[in-house]
C-alpha positions in Angstrom: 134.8 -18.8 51.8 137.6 -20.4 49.9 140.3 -17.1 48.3 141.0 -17.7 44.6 143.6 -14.9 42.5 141.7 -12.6 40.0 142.9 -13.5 36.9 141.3 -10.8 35.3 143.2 -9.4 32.6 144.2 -5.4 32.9 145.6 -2.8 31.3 149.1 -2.2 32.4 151.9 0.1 31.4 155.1 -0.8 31.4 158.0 2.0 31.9 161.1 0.9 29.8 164.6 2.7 28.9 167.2 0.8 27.1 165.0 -3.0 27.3 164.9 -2.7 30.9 162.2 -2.5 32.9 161.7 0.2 35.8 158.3 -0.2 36.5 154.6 -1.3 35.6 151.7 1.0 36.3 147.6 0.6 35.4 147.0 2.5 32.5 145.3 5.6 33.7 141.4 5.2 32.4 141.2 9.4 31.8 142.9 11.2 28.8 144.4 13.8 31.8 146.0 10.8 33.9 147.3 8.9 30.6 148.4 12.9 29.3 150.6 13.0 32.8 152.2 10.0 32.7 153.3 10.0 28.5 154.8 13.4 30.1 156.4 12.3 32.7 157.7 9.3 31.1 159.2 11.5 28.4 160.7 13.9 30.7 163.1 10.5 32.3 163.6 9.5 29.2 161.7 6.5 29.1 159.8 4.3 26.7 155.7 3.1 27.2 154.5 0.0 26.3 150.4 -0.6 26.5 149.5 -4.6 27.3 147.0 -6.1 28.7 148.3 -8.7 31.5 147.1 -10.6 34.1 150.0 -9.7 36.4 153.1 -8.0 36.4 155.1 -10.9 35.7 153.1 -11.2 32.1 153.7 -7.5 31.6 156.9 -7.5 32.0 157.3 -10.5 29.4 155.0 -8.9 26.7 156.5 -5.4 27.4 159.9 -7.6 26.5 158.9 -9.2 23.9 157.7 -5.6 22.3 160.6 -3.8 22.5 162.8 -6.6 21.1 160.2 -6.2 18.2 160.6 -2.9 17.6 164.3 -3.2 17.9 164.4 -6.1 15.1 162.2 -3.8 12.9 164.4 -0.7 13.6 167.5 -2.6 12.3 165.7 -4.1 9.3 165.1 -0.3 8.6 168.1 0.8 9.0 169.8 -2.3 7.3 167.8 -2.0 4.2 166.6 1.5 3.7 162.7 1.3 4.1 160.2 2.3 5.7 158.5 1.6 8.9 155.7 0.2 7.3 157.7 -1.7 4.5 159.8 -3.4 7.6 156.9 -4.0 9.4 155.1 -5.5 6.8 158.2 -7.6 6.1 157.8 -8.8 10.0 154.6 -10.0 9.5 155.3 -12.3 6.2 158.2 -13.5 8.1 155.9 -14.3 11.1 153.6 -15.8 9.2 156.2 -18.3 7.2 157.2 -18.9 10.9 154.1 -19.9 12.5 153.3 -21.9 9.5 156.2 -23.5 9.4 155.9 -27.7 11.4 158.2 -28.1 14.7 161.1 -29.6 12.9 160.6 -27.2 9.8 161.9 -24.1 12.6 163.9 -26.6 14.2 165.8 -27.3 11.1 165.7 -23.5 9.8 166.9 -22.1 12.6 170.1 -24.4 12.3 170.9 -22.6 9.2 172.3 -20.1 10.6 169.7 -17.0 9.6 170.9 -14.7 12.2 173.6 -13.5 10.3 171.7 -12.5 6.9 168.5 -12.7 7.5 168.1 -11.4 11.1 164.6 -10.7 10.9 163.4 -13.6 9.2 165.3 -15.2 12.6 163.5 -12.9 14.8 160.5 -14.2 13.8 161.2 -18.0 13.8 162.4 -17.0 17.4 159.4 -15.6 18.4 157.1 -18.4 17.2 159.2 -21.0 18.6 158.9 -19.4 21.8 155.0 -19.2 21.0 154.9 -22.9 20.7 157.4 -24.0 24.2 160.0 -25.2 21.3 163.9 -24.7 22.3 165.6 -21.6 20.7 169.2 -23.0 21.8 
């Protein structure tokens, strides 16, 4: 009988302090198990990140990818004096322009230099290009 990998996707958390990564667990299915970990996760001083992976490699990367997120929305906030929904709502227009945007329309924005006064309008364009296997560099 021939072995093939489960490619399954799972719920996986990801333990993070500072953007790094010190380990992935499965997401405990009971409120009790998901009540000890949040605990003892807060207690070391780390942060959680839910996603759903189909290995630790991909949870690492989405975990990643989420806490650069929240950092680009944090600064926004603290930057231009809104709220969390207000930046986040921001994020998503920007995301959106992004995504709609053709190859060489991010290509040529992202020559213009956004990072300095628009950083997370550049955030965005960063993220989709990333989406899409285009070069951020």
């Amino acid at each position: 009988m021939p072995v093939t990998l489960d490619k399954t996707p799972r719920d996986l958390t990801v333990l993070m302090a500072d953007g790094t990564v010190f380990g992935i667990v499965l997401t405990p299915t009971t409120e009790q198990g998901h009540t000890e970990l949040y605990l003892d996760a807060y207690a070391q001083c780390m942060d959680l990140f839910e996603v759903t992976a189909v290995d630790r490699y991909e949870a690492h990367m989405r975990a990643i990818a989420a806490h650069d997120r929240a950092v680009a929305i944090e600064d926004y906030m603290d930057r231009v004096g809104v709220n969390y929904g207000a930046a986040r709502t921001v994020y998503r227009d920007c995301r959106t322009w992004a995504r709609a945007l053709t190859p060489e329309g991010r290509a040529s924005w992202l020559a213009h230099g956004l990072q300095g006064y628009m950083p997370l309008k550049h955030f965005a364009l960063i993220e989709a290009m990333r989406e899409h296997g285009e070069p951020t560099a």
